[in-house]
N, C-alpha and C positions, 0 to 999 in steps of 0.2 A: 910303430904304427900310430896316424893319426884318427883321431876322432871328431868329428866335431857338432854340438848339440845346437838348435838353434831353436830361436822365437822372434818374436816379433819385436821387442824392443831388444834382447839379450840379458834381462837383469833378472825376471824372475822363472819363467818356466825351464828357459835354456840350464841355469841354474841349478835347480833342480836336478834334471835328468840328467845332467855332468854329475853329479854326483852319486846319484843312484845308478849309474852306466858305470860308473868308477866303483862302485861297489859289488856290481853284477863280474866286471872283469875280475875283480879280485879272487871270487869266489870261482869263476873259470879257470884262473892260471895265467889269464893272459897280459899281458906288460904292452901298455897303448898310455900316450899322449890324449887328456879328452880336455875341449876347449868346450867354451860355451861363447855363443856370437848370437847377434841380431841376423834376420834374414837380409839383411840391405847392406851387410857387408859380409857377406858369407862368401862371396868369390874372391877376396882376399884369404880369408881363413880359410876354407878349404881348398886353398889353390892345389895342396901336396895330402890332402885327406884320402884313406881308403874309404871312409863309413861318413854317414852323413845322420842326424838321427833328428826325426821331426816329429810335428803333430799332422794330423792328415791336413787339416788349413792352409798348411807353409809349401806340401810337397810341390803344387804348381808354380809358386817362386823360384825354387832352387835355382831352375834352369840348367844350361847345360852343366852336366860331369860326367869324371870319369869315376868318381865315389858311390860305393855302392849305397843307396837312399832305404832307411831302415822305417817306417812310420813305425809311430808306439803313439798307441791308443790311450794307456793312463800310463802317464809318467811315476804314477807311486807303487805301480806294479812289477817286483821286481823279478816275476815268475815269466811275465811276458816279455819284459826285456832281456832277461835271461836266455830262455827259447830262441829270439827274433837276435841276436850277438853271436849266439853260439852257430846256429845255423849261419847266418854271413861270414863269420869267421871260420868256423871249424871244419 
């Protein structure tokens, strides 16, 4: 499974929530690829993504997919991204 976390430049929030998404799977069980990209080349990166994970700012970027678009409101909350993974996923 792909993942792919995205921001505006790619360096610091995307960051971030790669890694705390990478921490939230862990603690569900689940084995996922999670990248972190800028919004301005995210349709390279998640060409083959199931999950897409944003700030509410970027969702009208995305544009088309077939990845399910997950917002997450504070990326340092790992209750909520927990909740909002497990429901897409499980």
């Amino acid at each position: 499974m792909k993942i792919v976390a995205i921001c505006g430049v790619g360096l610091g929030t995307s960051g971030i929530l790669k890694v705390n998404a990478e921490r939230v799977l862990d603690r569900l069980g689940i084995d996922a690829d999670v990248t972190a990209t800028d919004v301005g080349s995210l349709s390279a990166a998640a060409a083959d993504a199931q999950v897409i994970l944003s700030s509410p700012e970027l969702v009208e970027r995305i544009g088309p997919t077939n990845a399910d678009v997950i917002v997450v409101e504070n990326y340092f909350d790992l209750d909520e991204l927990e909740r909002k993974l497990d429901e897409a996923l499980g």
